[in-house]
N, C-alpha and C positions, 0 to 999 in steps of 0.2 A: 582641695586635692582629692579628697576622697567621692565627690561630684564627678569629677574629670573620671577618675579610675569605673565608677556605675557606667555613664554614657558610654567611657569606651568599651566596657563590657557587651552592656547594651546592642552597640551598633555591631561589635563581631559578632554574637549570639545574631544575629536577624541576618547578617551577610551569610552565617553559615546554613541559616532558613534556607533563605532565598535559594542558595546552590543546591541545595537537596533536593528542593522540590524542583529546579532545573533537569538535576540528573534523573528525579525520578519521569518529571512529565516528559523528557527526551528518550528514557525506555520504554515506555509504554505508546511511544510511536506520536507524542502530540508535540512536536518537535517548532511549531510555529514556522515552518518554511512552506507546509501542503495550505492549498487552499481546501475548503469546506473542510468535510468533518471526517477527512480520510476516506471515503467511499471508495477511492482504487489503490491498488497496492498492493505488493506480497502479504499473502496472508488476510487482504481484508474480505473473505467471501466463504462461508461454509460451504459441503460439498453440497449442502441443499439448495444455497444457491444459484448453482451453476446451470439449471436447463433455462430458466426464469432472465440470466445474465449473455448466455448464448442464444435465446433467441431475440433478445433486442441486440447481439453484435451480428446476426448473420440475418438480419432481417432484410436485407436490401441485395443482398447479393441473389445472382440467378443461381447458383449452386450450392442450394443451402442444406441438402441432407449430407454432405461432408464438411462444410462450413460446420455444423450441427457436429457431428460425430469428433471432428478433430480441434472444436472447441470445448467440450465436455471434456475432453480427453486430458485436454491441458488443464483447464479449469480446477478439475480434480485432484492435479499433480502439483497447479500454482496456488491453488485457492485463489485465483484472482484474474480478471477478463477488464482489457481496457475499456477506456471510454468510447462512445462513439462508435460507427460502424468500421470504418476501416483507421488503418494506422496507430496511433497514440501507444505504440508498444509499450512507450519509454518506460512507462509507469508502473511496466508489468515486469520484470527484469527475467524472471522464470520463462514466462511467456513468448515472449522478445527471445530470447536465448536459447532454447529447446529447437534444436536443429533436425532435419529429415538424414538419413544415410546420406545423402548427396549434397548437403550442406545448404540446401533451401530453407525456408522459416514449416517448422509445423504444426503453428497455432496460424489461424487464422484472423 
């Protein structure tokens, strides 16, 4: 009896582990749903990285000193600049979301 009472100890002390270290690695953003290792995201970019991250997103467009100016702009606001040259907002929720007066996108 006193066997049965350790193991069930045992096994809720490791279930109450496991949950902990769930909640902690799901606030600190390693949630197991992103692929790689976070690289986009709210918040995943200092403001240092932002001319380095706008000029690989505005690299391809023919209009690239406002592409340039109004992606620093957000960048600095989101901390964060999607993948890829055009579209993949999704991933940028600030970015994606920061509207012009006239309700256009004004990140690039």
């Amino acid at each position: 009896m006193a066997m049965a009472k350790f193991f069930a100890a045992l096994f809720l002390a490791l279930l109450a582990i496991s949950m902990l270290q769930t909640m902690v690695m799901a606030d600190h953003g390693h949630g197991g749903h992103h692929k790689g290792n976070n690289a986009y995201g709210p918040g995943s970019l200092k403001s240092s990285q932002c001319p380095s991250q706008c000029t690989r997103r505005c690299s391809q467009t023919q209009y690239h000193k406002p592409c340039m100016f109004f992606c620093q702009k957000c960048c600095k606001k989101c901390l964060c600049v999607p993948p890829g040259f055009y579209g993949n907002k999704a991933v940028c929720p600030c970015y994606n979301n920061w509207k012009t007066q006239q309700g256009g996108p004004k990140c690039p």
